[in-house]
Backbone as CSV, one residue per row, in Angstrom:
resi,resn,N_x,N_y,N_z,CA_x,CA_y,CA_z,C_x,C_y,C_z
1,UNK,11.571,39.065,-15.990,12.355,38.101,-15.237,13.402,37.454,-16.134
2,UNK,12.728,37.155,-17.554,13.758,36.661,-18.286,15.095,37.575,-18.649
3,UNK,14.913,38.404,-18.841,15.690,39.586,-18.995,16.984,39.783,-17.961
4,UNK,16.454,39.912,-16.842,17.340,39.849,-15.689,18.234,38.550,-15.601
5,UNK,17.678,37.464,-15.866,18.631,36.116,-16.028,19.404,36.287,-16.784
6,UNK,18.721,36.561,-18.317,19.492,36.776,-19.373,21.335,37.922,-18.776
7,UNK,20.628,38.687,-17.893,21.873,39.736,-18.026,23.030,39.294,-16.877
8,UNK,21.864,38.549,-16.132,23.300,37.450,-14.820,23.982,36.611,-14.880
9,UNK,23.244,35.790,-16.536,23.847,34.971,-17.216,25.282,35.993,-18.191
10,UNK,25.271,36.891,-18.331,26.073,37.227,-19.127,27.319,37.989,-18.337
11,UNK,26.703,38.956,-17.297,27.732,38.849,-16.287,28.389,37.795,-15.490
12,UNK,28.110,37.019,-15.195,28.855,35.455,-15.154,29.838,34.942,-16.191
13,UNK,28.871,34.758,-17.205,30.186,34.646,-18.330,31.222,35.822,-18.329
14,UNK,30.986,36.945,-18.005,32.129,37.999,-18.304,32.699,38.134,-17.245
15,UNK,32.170,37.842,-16.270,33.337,37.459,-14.680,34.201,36.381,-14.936
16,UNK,33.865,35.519,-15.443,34.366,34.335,-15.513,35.923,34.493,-16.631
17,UNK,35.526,35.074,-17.452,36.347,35.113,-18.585,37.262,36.198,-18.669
18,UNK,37.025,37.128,-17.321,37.866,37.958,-17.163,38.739,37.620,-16.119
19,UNK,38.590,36.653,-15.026,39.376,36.347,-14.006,39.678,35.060,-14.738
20,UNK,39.806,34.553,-15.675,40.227,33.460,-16.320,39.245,31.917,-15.827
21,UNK,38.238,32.191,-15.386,37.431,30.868,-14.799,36.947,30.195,-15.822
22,UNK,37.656,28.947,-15.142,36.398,27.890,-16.421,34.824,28.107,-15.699
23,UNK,34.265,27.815,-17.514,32.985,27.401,-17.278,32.125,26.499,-18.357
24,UNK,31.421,25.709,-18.192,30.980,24.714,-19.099,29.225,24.967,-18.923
25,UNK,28.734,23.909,-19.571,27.307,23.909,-19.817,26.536,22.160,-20.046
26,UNK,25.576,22.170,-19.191,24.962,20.378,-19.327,23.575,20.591,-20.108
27,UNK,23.101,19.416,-20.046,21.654,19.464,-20.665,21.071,18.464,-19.701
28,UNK,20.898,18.506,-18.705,19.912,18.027,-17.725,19.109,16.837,-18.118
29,UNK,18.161,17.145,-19.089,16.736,16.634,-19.937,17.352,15.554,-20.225
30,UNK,18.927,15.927,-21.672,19.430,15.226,-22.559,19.978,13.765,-21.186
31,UNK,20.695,13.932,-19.911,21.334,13.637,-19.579,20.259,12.622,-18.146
32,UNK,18.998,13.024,-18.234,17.637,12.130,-17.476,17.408,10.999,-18.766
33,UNK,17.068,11.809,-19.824,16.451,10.360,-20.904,17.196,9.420,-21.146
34,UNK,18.622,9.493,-20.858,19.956,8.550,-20.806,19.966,8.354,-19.507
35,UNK,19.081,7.906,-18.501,19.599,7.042,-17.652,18.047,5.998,-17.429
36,UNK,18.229,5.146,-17.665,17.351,3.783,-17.277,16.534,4.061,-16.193
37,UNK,16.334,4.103,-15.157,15.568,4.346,-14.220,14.816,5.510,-13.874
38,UNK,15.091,6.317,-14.410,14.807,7.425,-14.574,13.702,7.684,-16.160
39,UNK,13.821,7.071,-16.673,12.623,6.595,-17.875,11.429,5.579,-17.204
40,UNK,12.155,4.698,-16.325,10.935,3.784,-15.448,10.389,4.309,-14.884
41,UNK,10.776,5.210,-14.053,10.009,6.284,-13.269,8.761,7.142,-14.019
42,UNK,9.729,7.775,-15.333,8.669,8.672,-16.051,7.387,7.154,-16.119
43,UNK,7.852,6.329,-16.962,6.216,5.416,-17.498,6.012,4.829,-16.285
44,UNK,6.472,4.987,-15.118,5.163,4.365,-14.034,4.151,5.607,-13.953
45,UNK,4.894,7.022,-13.562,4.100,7.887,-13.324,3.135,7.943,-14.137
46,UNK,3.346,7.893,-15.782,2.675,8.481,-16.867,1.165,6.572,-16.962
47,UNK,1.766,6.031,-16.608,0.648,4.849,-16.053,-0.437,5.230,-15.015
48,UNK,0.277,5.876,-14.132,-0.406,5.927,-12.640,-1.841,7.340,-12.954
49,UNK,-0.402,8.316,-14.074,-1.672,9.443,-14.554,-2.439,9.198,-14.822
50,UNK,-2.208,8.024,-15.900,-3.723,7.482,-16.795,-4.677,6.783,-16.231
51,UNK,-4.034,6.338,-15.113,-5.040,5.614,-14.213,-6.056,6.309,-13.818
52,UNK,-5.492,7.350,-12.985,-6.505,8.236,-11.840,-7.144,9.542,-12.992
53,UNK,-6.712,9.463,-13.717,-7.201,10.484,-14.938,-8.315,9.260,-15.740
54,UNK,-8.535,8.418,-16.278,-9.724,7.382,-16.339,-10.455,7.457,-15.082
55,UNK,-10.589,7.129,-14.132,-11.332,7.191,-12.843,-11.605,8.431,-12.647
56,UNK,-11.137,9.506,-12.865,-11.515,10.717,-13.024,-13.003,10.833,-13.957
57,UNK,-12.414,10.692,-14.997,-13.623,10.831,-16.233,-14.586,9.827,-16.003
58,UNK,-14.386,8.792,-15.744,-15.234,7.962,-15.555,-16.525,8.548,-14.453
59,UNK,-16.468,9.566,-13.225,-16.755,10.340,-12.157,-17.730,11.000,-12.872
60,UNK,-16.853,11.691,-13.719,-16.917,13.324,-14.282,-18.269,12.711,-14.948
61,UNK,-18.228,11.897,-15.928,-19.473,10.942,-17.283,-20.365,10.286,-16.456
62,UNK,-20.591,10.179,-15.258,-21.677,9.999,-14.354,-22.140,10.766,-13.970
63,UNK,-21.480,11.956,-13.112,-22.180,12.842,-12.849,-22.893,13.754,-14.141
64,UNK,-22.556,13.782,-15.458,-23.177,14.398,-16.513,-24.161,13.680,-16.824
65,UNK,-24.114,12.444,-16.741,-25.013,11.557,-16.625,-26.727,11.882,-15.935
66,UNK,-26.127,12.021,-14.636,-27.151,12.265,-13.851,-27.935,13.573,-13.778
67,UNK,-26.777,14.274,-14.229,-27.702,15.625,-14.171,-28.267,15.925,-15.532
68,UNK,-27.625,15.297,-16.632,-28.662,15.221,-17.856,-30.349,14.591,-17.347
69,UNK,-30.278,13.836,-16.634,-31.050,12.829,-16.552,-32.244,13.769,-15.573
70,UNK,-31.488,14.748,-14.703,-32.227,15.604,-14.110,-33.114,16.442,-14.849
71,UNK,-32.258,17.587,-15.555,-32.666,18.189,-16.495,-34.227,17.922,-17.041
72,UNK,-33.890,16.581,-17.732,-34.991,15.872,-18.532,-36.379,15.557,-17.462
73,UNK,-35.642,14.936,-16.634,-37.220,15.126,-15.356,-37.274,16.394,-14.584
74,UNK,-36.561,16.919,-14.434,-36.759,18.447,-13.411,-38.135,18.592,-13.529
75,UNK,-39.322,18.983,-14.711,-40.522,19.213,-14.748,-41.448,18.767,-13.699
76,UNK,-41.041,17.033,-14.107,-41.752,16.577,-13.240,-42.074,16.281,-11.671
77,UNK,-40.455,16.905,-11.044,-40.657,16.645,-9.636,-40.714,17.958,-9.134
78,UNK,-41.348,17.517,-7.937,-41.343,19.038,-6.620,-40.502,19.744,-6.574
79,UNK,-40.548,20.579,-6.176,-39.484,22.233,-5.547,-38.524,21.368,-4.193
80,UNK,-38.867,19.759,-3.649,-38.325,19.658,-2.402,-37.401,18.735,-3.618
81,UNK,-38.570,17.776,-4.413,-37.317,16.636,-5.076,-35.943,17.247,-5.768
82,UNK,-36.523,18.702,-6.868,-35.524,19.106,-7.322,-34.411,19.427,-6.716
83,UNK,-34.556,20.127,-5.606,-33.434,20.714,-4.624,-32.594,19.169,-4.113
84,UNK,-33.210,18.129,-3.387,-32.731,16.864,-3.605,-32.016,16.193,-4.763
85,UNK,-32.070,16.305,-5.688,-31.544,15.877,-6.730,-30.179,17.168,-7.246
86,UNK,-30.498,18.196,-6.929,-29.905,19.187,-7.030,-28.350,19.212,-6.051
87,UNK,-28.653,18.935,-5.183,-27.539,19.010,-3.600,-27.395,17.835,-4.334
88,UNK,-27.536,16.501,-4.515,-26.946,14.990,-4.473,-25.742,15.378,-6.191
89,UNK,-26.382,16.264,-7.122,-25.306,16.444,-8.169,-24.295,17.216,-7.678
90,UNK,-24.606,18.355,-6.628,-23.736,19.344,-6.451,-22.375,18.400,-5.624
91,UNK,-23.034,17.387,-4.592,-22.251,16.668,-3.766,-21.606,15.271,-4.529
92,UNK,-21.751,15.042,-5.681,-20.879,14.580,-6.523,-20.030,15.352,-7.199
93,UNK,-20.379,16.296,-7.413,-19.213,17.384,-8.074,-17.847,17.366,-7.208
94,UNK,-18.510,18.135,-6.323,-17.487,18.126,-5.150,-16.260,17.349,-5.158
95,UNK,-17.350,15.896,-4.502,-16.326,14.338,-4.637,-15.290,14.881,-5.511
96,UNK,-15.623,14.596,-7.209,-15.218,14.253,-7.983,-13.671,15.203,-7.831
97,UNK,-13.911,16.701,-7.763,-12.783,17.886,-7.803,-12.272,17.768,-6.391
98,UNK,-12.698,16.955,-5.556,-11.652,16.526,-4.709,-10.855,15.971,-4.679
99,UNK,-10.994,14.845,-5.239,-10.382,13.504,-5.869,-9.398,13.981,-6.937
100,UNK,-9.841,14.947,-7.617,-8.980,15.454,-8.182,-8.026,15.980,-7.979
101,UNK,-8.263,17.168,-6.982,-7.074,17.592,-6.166,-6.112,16.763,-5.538
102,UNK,-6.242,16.007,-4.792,-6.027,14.830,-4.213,-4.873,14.137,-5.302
103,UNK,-5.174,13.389,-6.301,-4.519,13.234,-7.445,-3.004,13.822,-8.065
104,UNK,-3.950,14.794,-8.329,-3.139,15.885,-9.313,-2.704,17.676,-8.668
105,UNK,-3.052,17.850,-7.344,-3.087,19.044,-6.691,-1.389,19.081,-6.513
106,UNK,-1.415,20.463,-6.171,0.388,20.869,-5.918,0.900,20.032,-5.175
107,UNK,-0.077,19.453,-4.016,0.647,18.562,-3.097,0.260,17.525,-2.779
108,UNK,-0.487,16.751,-4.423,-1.123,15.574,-4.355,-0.494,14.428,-4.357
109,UNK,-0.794,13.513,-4.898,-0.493,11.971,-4.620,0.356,11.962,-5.797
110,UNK,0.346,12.222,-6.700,1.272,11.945,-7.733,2.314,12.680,-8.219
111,UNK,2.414,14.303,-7.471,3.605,15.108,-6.827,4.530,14.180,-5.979
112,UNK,3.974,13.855,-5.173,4.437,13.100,-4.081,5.258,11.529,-4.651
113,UNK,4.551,11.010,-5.483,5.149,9.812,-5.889,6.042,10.461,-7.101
114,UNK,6.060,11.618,-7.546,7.639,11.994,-8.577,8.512,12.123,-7.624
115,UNK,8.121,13.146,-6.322,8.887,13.072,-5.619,10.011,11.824,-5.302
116,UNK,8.937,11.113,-5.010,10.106,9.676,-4.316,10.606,8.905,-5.232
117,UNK,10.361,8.832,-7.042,10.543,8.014,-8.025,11.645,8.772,-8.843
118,UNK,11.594,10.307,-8.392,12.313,10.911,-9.171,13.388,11.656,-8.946
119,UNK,13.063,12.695,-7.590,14.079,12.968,-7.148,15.465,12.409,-6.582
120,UNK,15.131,11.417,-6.674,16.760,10.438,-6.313,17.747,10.617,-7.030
121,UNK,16.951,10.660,-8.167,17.886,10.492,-9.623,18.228,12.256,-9.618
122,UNK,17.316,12.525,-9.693,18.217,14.258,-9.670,19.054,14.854,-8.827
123,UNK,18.613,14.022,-7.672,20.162,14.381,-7.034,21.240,13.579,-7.265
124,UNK,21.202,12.334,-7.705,22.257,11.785,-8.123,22.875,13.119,-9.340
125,UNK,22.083,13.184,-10.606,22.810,13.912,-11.289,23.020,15.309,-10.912
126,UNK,22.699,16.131,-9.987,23.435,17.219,-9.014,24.273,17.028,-8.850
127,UNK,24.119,15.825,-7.798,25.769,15.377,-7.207,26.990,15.512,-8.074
128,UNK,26.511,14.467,-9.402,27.522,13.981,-10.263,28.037,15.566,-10.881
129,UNK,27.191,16.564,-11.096,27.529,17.882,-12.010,28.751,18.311,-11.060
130,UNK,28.047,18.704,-9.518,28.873,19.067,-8.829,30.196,18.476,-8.432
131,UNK,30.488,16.763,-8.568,31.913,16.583,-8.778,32.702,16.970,-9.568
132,UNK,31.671,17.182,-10.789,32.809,17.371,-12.107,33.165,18.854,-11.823
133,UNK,32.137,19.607,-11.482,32.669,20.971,-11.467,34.017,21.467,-10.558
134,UNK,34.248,20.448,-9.149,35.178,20.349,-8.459,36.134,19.976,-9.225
135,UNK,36.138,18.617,-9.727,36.864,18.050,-10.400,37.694,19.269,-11.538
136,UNK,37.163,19.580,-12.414,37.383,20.055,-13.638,37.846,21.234,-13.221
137,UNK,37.733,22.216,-11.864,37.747,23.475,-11.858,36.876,24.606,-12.402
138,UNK,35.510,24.322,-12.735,34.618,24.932,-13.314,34.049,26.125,-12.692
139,UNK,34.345,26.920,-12.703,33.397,28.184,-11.783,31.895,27.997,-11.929
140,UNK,31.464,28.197,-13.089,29.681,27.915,-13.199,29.694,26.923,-14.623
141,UNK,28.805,26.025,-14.239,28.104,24.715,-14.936,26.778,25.723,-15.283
142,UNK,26.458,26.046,-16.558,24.744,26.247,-16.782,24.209,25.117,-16.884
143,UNK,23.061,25.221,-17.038,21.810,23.916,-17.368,21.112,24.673,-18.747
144,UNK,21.285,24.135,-19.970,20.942,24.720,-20.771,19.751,23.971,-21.022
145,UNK,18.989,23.290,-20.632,17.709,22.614,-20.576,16.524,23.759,-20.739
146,UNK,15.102,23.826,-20.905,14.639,24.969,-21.392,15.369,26.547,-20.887
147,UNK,16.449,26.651,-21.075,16.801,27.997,-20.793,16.989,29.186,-22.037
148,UNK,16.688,30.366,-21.436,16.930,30.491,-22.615,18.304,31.738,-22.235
149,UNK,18.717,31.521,-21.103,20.095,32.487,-21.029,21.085,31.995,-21.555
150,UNK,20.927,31.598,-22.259,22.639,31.003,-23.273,22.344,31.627,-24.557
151,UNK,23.071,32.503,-25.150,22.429,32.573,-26.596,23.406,31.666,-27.657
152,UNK,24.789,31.488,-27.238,25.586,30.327,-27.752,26.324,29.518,-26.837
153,UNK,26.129,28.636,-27.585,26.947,27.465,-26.592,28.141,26.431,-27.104
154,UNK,29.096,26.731,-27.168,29.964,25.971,-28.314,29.839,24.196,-27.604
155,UNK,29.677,23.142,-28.627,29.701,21.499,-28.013,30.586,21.474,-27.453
156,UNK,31.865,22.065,-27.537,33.299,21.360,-26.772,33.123,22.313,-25.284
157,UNK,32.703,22.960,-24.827,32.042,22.712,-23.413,30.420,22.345,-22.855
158,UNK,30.008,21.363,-23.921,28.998,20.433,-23.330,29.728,19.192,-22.357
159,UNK,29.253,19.175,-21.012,29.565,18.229,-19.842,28.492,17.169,-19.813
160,UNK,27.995,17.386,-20.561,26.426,16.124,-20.434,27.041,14.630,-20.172
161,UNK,28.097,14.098,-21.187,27.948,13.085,-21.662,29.258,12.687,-20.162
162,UNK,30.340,13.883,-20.006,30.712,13.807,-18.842,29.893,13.440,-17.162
163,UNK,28.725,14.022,-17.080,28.092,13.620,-16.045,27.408,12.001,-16.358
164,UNK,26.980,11.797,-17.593,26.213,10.739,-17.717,27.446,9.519,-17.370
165,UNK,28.953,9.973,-17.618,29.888,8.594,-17.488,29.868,8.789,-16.062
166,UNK,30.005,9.776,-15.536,30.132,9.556,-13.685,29.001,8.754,-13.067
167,UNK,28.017,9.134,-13.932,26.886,8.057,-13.168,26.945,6.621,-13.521
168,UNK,27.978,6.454,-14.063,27.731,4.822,-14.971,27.215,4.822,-16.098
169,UNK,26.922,5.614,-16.735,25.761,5.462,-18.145,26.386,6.345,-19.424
170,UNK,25.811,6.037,-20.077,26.828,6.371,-21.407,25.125,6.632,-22.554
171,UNK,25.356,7.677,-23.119,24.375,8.343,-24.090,23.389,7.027,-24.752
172,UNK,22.189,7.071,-24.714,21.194,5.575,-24.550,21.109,5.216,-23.872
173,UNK,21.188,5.679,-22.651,20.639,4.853,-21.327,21.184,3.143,-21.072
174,UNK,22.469,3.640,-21.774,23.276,2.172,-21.605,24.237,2.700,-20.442
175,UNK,24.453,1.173,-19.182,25.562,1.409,-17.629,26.637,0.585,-18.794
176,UNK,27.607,1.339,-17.971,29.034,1.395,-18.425,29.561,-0.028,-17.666
C-alpha cells in the first residue's frame, strides 16, 4: 500500500511540474500543537483516559481479587458453590470488558468525545489549507505528517506557518 502512495505521490509531483502547477506541503501535527484549543482538547481527553482507565483497573484488581480468593477456597466448597462463585467471576469479567468497550471501543465514549472536542479544529484547519490552496493557486497541498510519500521536501514550500496565520495563530500556539 505504501508503495502505491509512494508512486501517486510522485506522479503528482511529475504532473504537476510538467503542466507547470504549483504545489506545496503542511505539517498538520506541527500546525494542531500551535493552536490553543486544540492542546485543551488533547489534556481533557488524556484526563478523561486516565479516568476511565483507573476505574478500569480498579474493576480488573477486584475481580483478581476475587478469584484469587476463589482459587484458595475452591477445595473447600461444593461442585454447586464452585460453579456459583465461578459464573459470579465470569459475570464480572464480562462487566468489566464491557465497560471497556464502552470507553475505549471504535465507537466508544471517548471516540465520540474526540470527535466533538476535536474535529472542529480539523476542519477549521482543512478549511484554512483549502483557502490557501485557492488562494495561492496550489494544485496539491501534501500533509507531510507521518507520511512517508515525500522523500524531499524543500522549507520554502512548507505552508504550515501559512495556515496557522489564517487561523489567527502564529507558531506557539500564540492568536495573532
Amino acid at each position: 500500500m505504501k508503495t502505491k502512495l509512494f508512486f501517486a505521490a510522485i506522479f503528482l509531483l511529475a504532473s504537476a511540474w510538467v503542466s507547470g502547477q504549483k504545489f506545496a506541503f503542511v505539517d498538520t501535527q506541527y500546525i494542531l500543537e500551535n493552536i490553543p484549543d486544540y492542546q485543551t482538547a488533547q489534556n481533557t481527553l488524556d484526563e478523561i483516559s486516565m479516568e476511565w482507565q483507573k476505574e478500569l483497573e480498579g474493576k480488573f484488581a477486584e475481580i483478581d481479587k476475587i478469584y484469587k480468593s476463589f482459587q484458595s477456597e475452591a477445595f473447600l466448597l461444593s461442585e454447586d458453590m464452585k460453579t456459583k462463585r465461578q459464573n459470579e467471576i465470569i459475570a464480572k469479567e464480562k462487566e468489566a470488558k464491557e465497560l471497556q468497550k464502552k470507553y475505549f471501543g471504535t465507537e466508544g465514549d471517548l471516540y465520540k468525545k474526540r470527535q466533538e472536542l476535536v474535529k472542529p479544529i480539523q476542519d477549521k484547519v482543512y478549511n484554512a489549507i483549502e483557502e490557501l490552496a485557492e488562494e495561492g493557486g496550489f494544485a496539491v497541498i501534501f500533509d507531510r505528517t507521518g507520511s512517508t510519500t515525500i522523500i524531499y521536501a524543500s522549507e520554502k514550500f512548507d505552508k504550515s506557518d501559512d495556515v496557522l496565520a489564517k487561523l489567527g495563530y502564529k507558531a506557539g500556539g500564540v492568536s495573532q
